[in-house]
N, C-alpha and C positions, 0 to 999 in steps of 0.2 A: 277744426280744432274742437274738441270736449269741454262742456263747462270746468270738469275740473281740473284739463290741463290749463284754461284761461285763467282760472283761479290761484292755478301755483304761478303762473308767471308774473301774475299781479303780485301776489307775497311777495316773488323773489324780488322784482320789480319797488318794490316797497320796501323790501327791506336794505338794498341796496343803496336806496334812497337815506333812506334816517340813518342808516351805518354813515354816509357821507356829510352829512348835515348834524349829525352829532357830534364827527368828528372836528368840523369845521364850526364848530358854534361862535355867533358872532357876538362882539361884545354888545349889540343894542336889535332890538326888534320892535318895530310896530309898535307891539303889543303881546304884553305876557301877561298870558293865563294860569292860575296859580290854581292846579286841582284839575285832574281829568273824568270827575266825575258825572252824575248825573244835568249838572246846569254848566258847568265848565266844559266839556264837551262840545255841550251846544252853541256856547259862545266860540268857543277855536273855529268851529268847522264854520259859522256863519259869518265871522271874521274873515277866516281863508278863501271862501268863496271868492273874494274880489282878490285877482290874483298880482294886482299891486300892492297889496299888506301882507307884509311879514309878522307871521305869529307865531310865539315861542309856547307851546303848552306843555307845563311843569308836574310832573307826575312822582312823587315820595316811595310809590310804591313800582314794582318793573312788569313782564310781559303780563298777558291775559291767557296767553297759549297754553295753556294747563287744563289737563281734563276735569278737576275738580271748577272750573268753571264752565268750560266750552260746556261740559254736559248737566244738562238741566237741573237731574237729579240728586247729582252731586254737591250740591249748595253747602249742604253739613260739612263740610269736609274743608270749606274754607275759615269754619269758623277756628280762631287760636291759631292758625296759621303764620304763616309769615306775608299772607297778603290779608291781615285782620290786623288795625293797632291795638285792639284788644286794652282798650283803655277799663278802666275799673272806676267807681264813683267812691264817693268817701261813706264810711258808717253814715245810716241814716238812722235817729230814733222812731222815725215814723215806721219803719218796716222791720222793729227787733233789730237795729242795729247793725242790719246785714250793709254787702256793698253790693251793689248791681253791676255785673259787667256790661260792658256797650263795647257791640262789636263795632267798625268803620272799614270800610273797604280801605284797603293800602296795596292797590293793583290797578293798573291802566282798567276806566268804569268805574275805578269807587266802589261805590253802595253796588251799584246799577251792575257789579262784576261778581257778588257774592250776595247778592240778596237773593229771595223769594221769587221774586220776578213779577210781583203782584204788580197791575195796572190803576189803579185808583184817583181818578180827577180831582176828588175833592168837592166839598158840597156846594149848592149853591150862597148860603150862605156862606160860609170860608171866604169865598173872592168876595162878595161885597160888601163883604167883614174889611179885606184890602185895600177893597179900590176908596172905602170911609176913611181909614186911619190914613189913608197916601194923600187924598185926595185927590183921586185921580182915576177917570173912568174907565183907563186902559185896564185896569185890573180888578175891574167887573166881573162878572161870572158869563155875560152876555159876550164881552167883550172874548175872556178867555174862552169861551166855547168855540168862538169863531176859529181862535187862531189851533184847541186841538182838533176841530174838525181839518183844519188845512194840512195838521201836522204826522194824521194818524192814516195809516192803510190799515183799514179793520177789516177779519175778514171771515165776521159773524155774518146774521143776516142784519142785509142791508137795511140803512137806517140813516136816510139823507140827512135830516132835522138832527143829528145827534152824532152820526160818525161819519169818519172822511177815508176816500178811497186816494191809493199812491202817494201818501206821505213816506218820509222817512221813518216810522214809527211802526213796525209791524204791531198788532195786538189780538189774537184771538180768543174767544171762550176757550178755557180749561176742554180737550180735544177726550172724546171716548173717556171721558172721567172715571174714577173708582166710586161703584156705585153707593160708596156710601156719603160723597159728596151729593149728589141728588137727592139722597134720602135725608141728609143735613136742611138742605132746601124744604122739602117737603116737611122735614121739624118743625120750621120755624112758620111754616101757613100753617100747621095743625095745633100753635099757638096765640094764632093769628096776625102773624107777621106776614104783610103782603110780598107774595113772588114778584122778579123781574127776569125777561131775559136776558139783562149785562146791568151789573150795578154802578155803569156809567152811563147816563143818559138820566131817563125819567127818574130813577132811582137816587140822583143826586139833587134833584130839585124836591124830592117830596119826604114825608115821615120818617123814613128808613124802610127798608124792605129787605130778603135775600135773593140771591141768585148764583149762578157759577161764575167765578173770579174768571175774569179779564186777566190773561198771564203773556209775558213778552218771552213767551217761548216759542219753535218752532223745528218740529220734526225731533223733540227731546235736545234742542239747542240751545242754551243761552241768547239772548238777542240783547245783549247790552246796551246803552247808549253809545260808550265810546266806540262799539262796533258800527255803530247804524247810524251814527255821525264824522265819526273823525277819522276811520280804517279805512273809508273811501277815496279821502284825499289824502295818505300817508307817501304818494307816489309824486305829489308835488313839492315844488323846490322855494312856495311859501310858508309852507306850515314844518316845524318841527318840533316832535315833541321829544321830549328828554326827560328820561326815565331815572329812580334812582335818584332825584335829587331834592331835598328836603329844604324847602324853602323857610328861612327862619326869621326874614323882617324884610318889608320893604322901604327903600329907600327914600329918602326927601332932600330936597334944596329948600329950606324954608319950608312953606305950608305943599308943595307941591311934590308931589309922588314922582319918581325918577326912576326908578327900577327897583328889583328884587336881591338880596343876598341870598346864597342856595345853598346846602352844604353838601358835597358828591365826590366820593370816593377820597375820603377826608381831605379834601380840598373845601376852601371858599371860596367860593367863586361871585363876584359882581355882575349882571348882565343890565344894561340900560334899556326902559321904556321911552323909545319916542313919542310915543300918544297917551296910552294908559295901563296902567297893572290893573288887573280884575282878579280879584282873591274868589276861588271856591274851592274851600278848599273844605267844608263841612260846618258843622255848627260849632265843633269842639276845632279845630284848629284855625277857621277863619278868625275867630275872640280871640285867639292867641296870639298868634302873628300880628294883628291889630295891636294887642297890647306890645308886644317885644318892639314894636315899631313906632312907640308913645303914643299910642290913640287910644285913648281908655280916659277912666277915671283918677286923675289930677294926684289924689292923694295915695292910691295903691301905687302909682308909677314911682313917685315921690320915692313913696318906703322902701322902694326895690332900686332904689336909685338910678332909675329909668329917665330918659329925657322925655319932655312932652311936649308933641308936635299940635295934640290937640287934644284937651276937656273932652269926652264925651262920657259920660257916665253910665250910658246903656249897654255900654260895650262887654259881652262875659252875662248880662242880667237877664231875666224875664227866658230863662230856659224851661223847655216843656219836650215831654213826651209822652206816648201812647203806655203808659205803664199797664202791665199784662198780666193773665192770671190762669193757668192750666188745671182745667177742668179734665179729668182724663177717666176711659173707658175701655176694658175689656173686651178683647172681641172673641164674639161667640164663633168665630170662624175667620183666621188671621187671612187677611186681602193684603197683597202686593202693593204699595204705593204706586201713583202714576202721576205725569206730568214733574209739578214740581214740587209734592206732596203735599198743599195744599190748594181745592181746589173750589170750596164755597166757601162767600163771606155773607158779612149779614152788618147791616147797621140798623140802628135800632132808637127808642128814645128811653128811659130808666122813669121817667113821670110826662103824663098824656098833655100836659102844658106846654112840653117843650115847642120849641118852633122845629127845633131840627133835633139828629140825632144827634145821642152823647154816649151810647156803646157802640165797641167795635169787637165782631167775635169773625174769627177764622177758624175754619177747619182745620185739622192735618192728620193726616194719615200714621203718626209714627208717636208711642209715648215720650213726652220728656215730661220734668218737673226740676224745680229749684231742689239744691240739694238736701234744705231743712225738711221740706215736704217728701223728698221721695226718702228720706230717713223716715218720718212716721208712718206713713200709708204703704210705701214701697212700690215698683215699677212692675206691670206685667210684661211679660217678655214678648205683648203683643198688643199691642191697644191703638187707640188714636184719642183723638184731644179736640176741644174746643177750645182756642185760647182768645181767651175774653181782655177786652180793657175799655177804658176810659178814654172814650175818644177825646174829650175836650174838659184837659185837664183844669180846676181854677189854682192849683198848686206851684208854683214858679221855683227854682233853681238858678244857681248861678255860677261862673267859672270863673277860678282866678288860679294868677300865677302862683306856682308855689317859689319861685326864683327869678331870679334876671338873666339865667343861662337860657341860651333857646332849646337845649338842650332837656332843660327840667320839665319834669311833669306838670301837669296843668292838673287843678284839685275839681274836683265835677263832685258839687253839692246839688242833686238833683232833687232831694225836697219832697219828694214822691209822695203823697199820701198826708203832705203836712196840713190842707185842707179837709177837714172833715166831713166836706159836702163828696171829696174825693172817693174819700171812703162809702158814702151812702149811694154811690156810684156805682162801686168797684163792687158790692156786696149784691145791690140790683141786677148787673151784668153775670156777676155766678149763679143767679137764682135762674138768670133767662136760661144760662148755658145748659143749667140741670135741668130743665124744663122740655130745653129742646132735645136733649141728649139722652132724656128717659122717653120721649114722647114716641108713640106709635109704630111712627115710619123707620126708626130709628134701633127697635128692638131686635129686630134679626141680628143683629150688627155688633149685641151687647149680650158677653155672657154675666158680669155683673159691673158695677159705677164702683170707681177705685176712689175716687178722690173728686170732690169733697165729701161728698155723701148726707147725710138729714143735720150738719152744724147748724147752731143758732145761735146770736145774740155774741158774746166775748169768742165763746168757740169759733164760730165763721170768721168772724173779726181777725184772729189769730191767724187763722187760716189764710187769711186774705193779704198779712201783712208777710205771715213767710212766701208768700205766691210769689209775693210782687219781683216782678223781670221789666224787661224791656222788649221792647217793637223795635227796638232801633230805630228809631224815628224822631233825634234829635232835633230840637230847630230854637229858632225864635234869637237866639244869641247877639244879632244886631240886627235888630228888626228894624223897618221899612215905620215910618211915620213923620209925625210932625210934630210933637210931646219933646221935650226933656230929654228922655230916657230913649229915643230915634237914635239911631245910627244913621242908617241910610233912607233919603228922599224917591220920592217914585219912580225916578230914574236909576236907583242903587247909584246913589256918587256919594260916597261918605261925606258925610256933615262935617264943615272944618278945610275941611283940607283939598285940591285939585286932582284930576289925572287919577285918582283911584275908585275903585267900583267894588261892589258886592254881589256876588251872584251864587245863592245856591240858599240851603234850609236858613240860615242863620237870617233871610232878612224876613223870615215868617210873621206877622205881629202876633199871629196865635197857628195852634198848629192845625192844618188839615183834615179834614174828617176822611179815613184810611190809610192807606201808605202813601207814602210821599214822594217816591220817583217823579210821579205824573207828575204832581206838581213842579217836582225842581226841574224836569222839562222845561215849562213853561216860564219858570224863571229866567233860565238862560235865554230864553227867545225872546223875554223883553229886553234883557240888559242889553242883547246880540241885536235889536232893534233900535235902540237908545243909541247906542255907539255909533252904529251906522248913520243914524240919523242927525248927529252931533258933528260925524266926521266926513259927512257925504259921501260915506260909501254905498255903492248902487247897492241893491236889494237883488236875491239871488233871485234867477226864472224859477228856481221854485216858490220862491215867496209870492212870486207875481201872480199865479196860477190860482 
């Protein structure tokens, strides 16, 4: 038999299966997973493994089987979509006033199903930023290297000390890149920014450096999470996921978590947790569903005439994100995008004190700009971009309900820019981009710099404040500590209350230095560790290994 006839009978095989087990859903499982995302995922499938727990994983948005995902370069195409919730923030006066859209996967993967497909561990500072505020040394940077070396099949050159072969996790260099990714690279050492071969490994312990992104792509494929963890086991009669259904509070008996209410094909439906519910459902709706479900802060539930099952105050607070800034150039000879259009990143530091970096610049291949700036400047009808930010923002945001319907929108005050150290940030990070983006190796490549160009002083400023977009790289929303202002302890079990858990960006205590997949990897494998370990369930022979 052909791989790809093995392939289709697996589908059919699979889809036969969850048509049946969708059909039959039963009123209580195991364990429901709220989010099929980049850390939810990981908990289902590491849950399922032990094939005496039944796992119910809860998905809002439906298939992934659309070519605007399956293919690499299609990534644009899901944005505003109907697998995008395409949420908006409120007027900010830090940025003119504007509103920033934030996109979220709402499709079997989440982020991990419309994103970039960028690989990024996170620095080593970041985890021991974690494992301090948790207290607790599993979430070291030593610690977490172990378990991505265990987690990852890389298949750059080999690199024992730093990457791992036959993981679940495909991850290779950016493959025959567009040469003007190389020559991004070669920008940033002709302004003295040290190269690396993968800006995961040495590169996440030291200064900042550049090098070609680490992409979870393969043969121009998508390699999502929920592909590369949970579509393997879609054939078995523990795991079911159910799509389409919009989880809007979980349930309690007193302080202790009982299951999920879902809402699906306008029905509500009740389904019971025997062990535990694990919310990931992102940074913007994990805060939410917490609150709809009285875990928040006492006096906003109060006002919404919410019941409260538990005081937590942190719950919606201490939100952060990569806030971005489009640097864009002209090309003196328009190049084809390749891979998944972009394909060098670069972390950096903004003043030579710092311990770690605090910019984050990515390549890509194709112009965009916010729509105030591509009104002044205007777009060429052929260019590419550095798009800069502030890896580590000091600016905090916060969400809250705007109702007591599950149904109402959630208000995303994201604050961007309201620190002025943010700003001296954000304005350092455009000087680097034009730096790199004029410099040398980079000139073939540029018939003239569109946008910013020689601004100074209020001008750049301006400039900087209508730039401002997002990374979509929400997080931090019930962060992991021991403070007041904690949600969840180093186990992610929400403070207060029993049987409920947290797993995904939200329990960040600060966000990541790059993109955040990796990380929320990683998250799921501790909580998918935790669980196990709390409920005696064996550990997979892959974990053994």
């Amino acid at each position: 038999m052909s791989v790809t006839s093995e392939f289709d009978e697996f589908a059919e095989r699979l889809r036969r299966n969850q048509h049946e087990l969708g059909r039959e859903l039963r009123l209580q499982y195991d364990f429901i997973v709220c989010g099929s995302g980049s850390s939810g995922s990981v908990v289902a499938r590491r849950l399922a493994e032990n094939p005496n727990v039944s796992v119910l994983l809860i998905e809002a948005g439906s298939s992934d089987d659309v070519p605007a995902v399956i293919q690499a370069n299609q990534w644009p195409l899901n944005l505003g979509s109907e697998r995008d919730w395409g949420f908006q923030g409120e007027p900010n006066p830090h940025i003119n006033g504007r509103s920033i859209p934030y996109s979220m996967g709402k499709v079997l993967g989440g982020g991990s199903s419309i994103n970039v497909m960028v690989w990024a561990r996170g620095h080593k500072q970041d985890w021991d930023s974690f494992a301090s505020a948790a207290g607790d040394p599993a979430w070291s940077y030593d610690s977490v290297l172990k378990l991505y070396r265990r987690i990852e099949d890389w298949r750059g050159t080999p690199d024992p000390d730093y990457r791992g072969a036959g993981g679940l996790v495909f991850v290779e260099p950016a493959p025959d890149p567009n040469p003007l990714a190389p020559a991004t690279v070669n920008g940033a050492r002709a302004i003295g920014i040290p190269t690396y071969e993968t800006p995961n490994g040495r590169m996440m312990e030291s200064d900042g450096g550049a090098s070609i992104t680490d992409v979870r792509a393969r043969n121009g494929l998508r390699e999502s999470i929920f592909r590369s963890y949970v579509y393997p086991y879609m054939d078995r009669p523990n795991l079911t996921v159910l799509t389409e259904a919009l989880v809007v509070r979980v349930t309690f008996d007193g302080k202790r978590a009982t299951g999920v209410e879902i809402a699906r094909k306008g029905e509500m439906l009740k389904i019971a947790a025997c062990l535990e519910v694990v919310l990931s459902l992102g940074a913007i709706h994990t805060p939410k569903v917490l609150m709809q479900s009285g875990i928040g802060d006492r006096a906003d539930l109060e006002r919404l005439g919410l019941p409260v099952v538990a005081h937590l105050p942190g719950v919606g607070q201490n939100l952060q994100d990569h806030v971005a800034f489009d640097c864009i150039w002209e090309y003196q000879e328009s190049l084809p995008p390749r891979n998944t259009m972009s394909e060098a990143i670069i972390f950096w530091k903004s003043r030579s004190e710092l311990t770690c970096p605090d910019i984050l610049i990515c390549e890509a291949e194709v112009p965009k700009s916010t729509p105030e700036n591509a009104a002044r400047f205007g777009l060429p009808s052929a260019g590419w971009i550095l798009l800069g930010g502030v890896a580590h923002p000091r600016s905090r945001g916060r969400l809250r309900l705007s109702g007591r319907d599950p149904l109402d929108p959630v208000r995303i005050e994201a604050n961007v820019l309201a620190d002025m150290d943010d700003m001296k940030t954000a304005i350092a990070c455009v000087e680097f981009c034009r730096e790199i983006g004029n410099s040398a190796p980079l000139r073939p490549f540029v018939k003239r710099e569109v946008m910013p160009g020689t601004l100074k002083s209020a001008e750049l400023e301006d400039f900087v404040r209508n730039a401002a977009t997002s990374f979509w790289h929400l997080c931090g929303t019930a962060k992991m500590g021991r403070d007041g202002m904690s949600v969840v302890d180093s186990q992610l079990k929400v403070y207060g209350v029993t049987n409920l858990r947290v797993a995904d960006a939200s329990i960040m205590p600060r966000i990541t230095t790059g993109n955040t997949m990796a990380p929320c990897v990683i998250i799921g494998e501790r909580a998918a560790e935790a669980l196990r370990t709390d409920y005696g369930l064996a550990a997979s022979r892959h974990e053994l290994t």
